[in-house]
N, C-alpha and C positions, 0 to 999 in steps of 0.2 A: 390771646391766651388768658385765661380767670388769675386771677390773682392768689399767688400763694401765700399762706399765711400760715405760724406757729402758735401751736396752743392747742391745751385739750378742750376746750370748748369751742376755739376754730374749726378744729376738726372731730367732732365728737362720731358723727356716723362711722367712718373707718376706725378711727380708736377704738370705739367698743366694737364693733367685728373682727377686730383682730386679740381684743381680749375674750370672743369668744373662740375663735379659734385658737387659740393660748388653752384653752379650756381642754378641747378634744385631746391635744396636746398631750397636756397633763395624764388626762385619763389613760392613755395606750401605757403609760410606763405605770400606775398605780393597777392595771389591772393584774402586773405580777406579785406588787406587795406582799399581802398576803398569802397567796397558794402554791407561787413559785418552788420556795425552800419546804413545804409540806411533798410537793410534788415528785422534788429532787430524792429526800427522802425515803417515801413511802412507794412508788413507781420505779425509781431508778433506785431504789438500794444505794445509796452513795453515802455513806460510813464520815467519814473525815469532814470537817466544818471547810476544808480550804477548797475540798471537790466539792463543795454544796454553793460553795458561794464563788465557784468560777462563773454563773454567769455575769456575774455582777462583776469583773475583771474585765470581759470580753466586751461589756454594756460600756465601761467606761472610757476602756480606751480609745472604740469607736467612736462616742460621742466627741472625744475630747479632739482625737485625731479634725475630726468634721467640724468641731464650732471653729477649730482655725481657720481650716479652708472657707466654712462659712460666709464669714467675712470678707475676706477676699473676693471669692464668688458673688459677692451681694453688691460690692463695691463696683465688680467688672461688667455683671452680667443685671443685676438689679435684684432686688429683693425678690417679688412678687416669683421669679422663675425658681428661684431657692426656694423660696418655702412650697411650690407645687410639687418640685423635684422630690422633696424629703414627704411627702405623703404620698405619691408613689411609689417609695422605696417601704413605708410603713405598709402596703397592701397583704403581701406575703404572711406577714409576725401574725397576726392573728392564726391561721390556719395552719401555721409549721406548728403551734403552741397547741394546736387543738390534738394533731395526728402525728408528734414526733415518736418516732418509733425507738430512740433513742435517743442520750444525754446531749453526746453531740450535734443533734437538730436544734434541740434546746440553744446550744452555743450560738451556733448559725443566726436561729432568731434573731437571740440580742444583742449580734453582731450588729442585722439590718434596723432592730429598734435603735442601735445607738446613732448610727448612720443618720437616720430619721429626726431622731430628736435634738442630732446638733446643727442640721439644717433647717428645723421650722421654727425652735426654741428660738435657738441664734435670732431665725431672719424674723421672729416677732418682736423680738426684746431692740434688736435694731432698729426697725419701723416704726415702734413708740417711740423711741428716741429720737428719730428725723419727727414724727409729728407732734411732739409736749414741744422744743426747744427749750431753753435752757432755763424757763420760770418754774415748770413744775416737774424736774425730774424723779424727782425721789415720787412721787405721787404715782407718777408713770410707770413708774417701776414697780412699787407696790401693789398697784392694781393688776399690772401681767403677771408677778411672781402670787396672787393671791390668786389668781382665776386659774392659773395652772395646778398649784398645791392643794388648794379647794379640789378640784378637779381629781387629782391622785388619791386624795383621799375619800371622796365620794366613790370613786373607780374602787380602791380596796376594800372597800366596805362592801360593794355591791358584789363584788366578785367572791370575798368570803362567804358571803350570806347564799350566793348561788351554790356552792360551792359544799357548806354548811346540808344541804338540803338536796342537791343531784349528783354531786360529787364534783371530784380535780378536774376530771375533763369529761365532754370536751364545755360545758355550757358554759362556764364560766369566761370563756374565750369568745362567745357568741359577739358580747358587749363590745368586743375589740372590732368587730367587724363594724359594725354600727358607728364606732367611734373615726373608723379611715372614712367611709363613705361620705359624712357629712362633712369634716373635716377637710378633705379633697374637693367637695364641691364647693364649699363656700370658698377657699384658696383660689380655686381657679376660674370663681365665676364672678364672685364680688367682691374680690378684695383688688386695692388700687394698687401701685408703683407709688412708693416715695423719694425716687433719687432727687425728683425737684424740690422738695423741703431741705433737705442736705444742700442744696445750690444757695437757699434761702438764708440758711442759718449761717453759713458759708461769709455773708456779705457785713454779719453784724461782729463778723470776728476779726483780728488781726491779724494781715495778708501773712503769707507763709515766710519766715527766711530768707536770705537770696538764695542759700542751695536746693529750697525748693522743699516738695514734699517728700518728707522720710523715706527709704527702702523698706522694705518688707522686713529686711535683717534688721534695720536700725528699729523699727517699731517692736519687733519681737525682743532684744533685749531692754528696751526703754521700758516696755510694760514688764515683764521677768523679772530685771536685775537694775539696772540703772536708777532708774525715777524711784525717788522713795516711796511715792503717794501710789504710784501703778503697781512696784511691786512688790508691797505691804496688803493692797488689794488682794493681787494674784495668790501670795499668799496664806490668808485668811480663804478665800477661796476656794484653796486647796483643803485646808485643813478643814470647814466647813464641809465638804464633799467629804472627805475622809471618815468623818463620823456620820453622815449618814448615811455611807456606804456600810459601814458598821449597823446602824440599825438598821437598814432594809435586809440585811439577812440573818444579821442574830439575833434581835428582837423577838421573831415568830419564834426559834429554836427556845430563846432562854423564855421564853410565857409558856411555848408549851413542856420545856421542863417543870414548868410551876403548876403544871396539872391544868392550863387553862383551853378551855374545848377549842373548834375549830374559831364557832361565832366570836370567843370571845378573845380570839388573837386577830379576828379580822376589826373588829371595835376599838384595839390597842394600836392595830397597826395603822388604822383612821387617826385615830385624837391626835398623834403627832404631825402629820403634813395638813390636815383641819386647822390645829392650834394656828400652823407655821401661815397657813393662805390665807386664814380670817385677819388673824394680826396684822398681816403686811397691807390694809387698808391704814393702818394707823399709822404703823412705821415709816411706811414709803413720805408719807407727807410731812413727817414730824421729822424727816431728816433733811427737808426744803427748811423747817425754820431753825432747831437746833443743832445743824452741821452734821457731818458725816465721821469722825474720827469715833469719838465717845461714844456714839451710838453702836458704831462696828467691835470696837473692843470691849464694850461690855456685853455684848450680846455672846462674844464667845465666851466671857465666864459664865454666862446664863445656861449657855448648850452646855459647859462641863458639868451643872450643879446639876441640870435634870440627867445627866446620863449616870450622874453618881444616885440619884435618888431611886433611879431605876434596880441600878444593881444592889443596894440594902433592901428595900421595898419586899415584902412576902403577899404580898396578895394583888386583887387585881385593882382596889384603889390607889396604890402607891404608886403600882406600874402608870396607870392613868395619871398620875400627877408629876410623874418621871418625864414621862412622855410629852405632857403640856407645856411643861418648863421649856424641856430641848424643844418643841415648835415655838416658844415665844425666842426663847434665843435665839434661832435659824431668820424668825421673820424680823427682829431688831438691825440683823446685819443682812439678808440675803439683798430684797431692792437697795439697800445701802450702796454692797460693794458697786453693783451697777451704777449707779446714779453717779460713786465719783469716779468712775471711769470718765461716764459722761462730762462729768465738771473739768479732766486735765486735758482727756486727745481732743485737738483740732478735728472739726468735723471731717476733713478730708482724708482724715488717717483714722479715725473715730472706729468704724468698723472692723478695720483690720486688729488694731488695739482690742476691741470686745471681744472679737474670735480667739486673742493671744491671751487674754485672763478666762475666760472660758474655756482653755486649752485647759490649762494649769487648773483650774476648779474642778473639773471633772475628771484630768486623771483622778484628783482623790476619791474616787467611787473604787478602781482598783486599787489606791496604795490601800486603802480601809479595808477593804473587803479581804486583800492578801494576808495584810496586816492579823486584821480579826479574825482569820482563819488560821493562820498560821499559831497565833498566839491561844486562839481558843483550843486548837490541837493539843499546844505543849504544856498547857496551864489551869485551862478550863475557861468556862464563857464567863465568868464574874475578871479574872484578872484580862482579858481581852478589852472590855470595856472602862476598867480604869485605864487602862494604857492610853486607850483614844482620849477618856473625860480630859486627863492629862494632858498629853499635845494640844487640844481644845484651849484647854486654862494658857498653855503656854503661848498658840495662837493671839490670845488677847493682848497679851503682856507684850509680845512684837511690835502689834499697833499701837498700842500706848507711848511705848517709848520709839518707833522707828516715824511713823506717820504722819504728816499735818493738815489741817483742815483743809479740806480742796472747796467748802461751797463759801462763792463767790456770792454778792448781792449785786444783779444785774439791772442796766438803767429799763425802765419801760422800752417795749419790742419796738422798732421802727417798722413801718412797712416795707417787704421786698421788695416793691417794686419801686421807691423811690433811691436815689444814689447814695452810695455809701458816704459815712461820714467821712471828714479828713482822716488822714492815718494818725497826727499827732494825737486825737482826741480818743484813742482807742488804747486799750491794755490785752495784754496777750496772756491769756486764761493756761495757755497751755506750759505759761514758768513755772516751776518750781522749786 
């Protein structure tokens, strides 16, 4: 058997194929960005911000429901069948989107987009994590969360500009077909299993317990409620979701209240997950050398400042620079919170933990979206968005004072295949 070994440059040929995959990823949810809540609108006659932004309720809980099981499935069954699984569930969403003859087909879709995106999301963000080991997490992470967001935002861009020019449907929807095809096949034709790098990493950590490895119940409140560091994560997580569940459906509404044409809500609704995917090249790494706590809480004052700059801003510079801010705040903490997941759970429970703060992260796509509907209802879309900037700002100030630094400085990698050290010479990563 060849010798396994951790590292992004051990393993670079699958690492970047699975950040291209990450890629395709991305794009299936950015191709709603833009034209979705136009569509809702102007198609379906749907009046009320909380009926406009039901899909984004239906999107999230899906997801959220699925990055749990995610985990688990990834854990029992192995990644590589999870993530083929979740882009045959993505095959449908393009063509319900093209020919829904109704709001609730719309639903249905992003019922099976949410489905999808918590089982290839999950098992990529996973799979970098069994191949970086524990030298260059934050790196790892900012590279899948930049080629994914990159991706949504190239996706909203292109989708608006079709869209700008042939109309809502069906062309715009084309891209989405294109995006499962390739996406599917590179999944199921060249992309590897990594449960043997999890065995690997497995040997340079300290053995489990005597009682053994966690329950499923024990890991789900440990990440939740128990551990400070996991759920401080979980969290910011949430709350992070929360507000851009808020801008992917009121965003397009309040630009296009500002008189701005189609193109130039699909240019607004780019700069912000552009800002968030270019950044996190920078981010991800720079929270391998300056720790993970401060990075994560001020990144949520950063998302409150651009979503307040949004809401004063009258034109379409302001909004652009509303919008940059919330993507650099987004990519300060997004590969963060992953990475110190990565830094507390024991690789053997590792997964299952990621699926349980990706639970909680993406319900906030619904509580946001409820939220900002509900409130845009009773208030208007300007007090809707303070309310989130706010819980945002208060998000930080949690991790400030609840959170402590999870990155460890780790001794140089031993190789797997040689015998583990003594026990006394080992520290257990996952105290806190």
């Amino acid at each position: 058997m060849s010798t396994v070994r951790l590292g992004l440059r051990e393993n670079l040929g699958q690492f970047s194929l699975l950040v291209v995959v990450n890629a395709f990823v991305g794009a299936m949810v950015g191709m709603e960005r833009t034209i979705l809540p136009p569509i809702a609108e102007r198609e379906f006659h749907l009046a009320a911000k909380t009926a406009v932004l039901s899909f984004i309720v239906v999107f999230g809980v899906t997801k959220a429901l699925t990055n749990y099981l995610a985990g688990r499935l990834s854990d029992r069954f192995g990644r590589k069948h999870v993530l083929v699984s979740g882009w045959l569930v993505a095959a449908p969403v393009p063509f319900l989107l093209m020919w829904a003859p109704s709001w609730s087909w719309v639903l249905f879709a992003n019922a099976l987009l949410g489905v999808s995106q918590g089982l290839t999301w999950s098992t990529t963000v996973i799979m970098k994590i069994d191949l970086a080991g524990p030298q260059k997490r934050g790196l790892a992470m900012g590279l899948n969360e930049f080629a994914g967001y990159f991706a949504v935002a190239g996706s909203a861009l292109a989708t608006g500009f079709v869209a700008a020019h042939y109309g809502l449907r069906p062309q715009p929807f084309y891209l989405g077909v294109g995006f499962v095809a390739i996406g599917l096949l590179l999944s199921a034709v060249v992309v590897r299993e990594t449960k043997l790098h999890v065995a690997a990493e497995s040997q340079l950590h300290a053995p489990l317990p005597p009682e053994g490895m966690p329950t499923q119940r024990e890991v789900f409140w440990r990440t939740t409620l128990l551990d400070k560091n996991l759920s401080s994560v979980s969290q910011a997580g949430l709350v992070n979701n929360l507000n851009d569940g808020m801008a992917w459906g009121l965003f397009p509404l309040f630009f296009t209240a500002a008189r701005m044409d189609l193109a130039q809500v699909g240019t607004l609704a780019a700069i912000y997950p552009a800002t968030w995917g270019m950044a996190q090249l920078v981010t991800g790494a720079w929270s391998d050398r300056i720790g993970r706590k401060w990075l994560i809480a001020s990144g949520m004052w950063v998302q409150a400042v651009g979503i307040g700059v949004v809401v004063v801003a009258r034109g379409f510079s302001g909004f652009a620079a509303g919008a940059a801010l919330l993507g650099v705040g987004t990519a300060m903490v997004y590969p963060t919170l992953l990475a110190a997941i990565g830094d507390v759970a024991h690789p053997s429970w590792r997964a299952s933990s990621v699926g349980v703060y990706r639970l909680w992260r993406d319900l906030g796509y619904a509580v946001g979206a409820l939220l900002a509907g509900v409130t845009a209802d009773a208030l208007g879309l300007p007090a809707a968005m303070w309310i989130v900037a706010a819980l945002t700002f208060g998000s930080g100030v949690l991790v400030a004072v609840r959170m402590r630094e999870t990155l460890r400085r780790s001794p140089p990698q031993r190789d797997a295949t040689q015998p583990p050290a003594p026990r006394a010479a080992r520290t257990n990563p996952t105290e806190t």
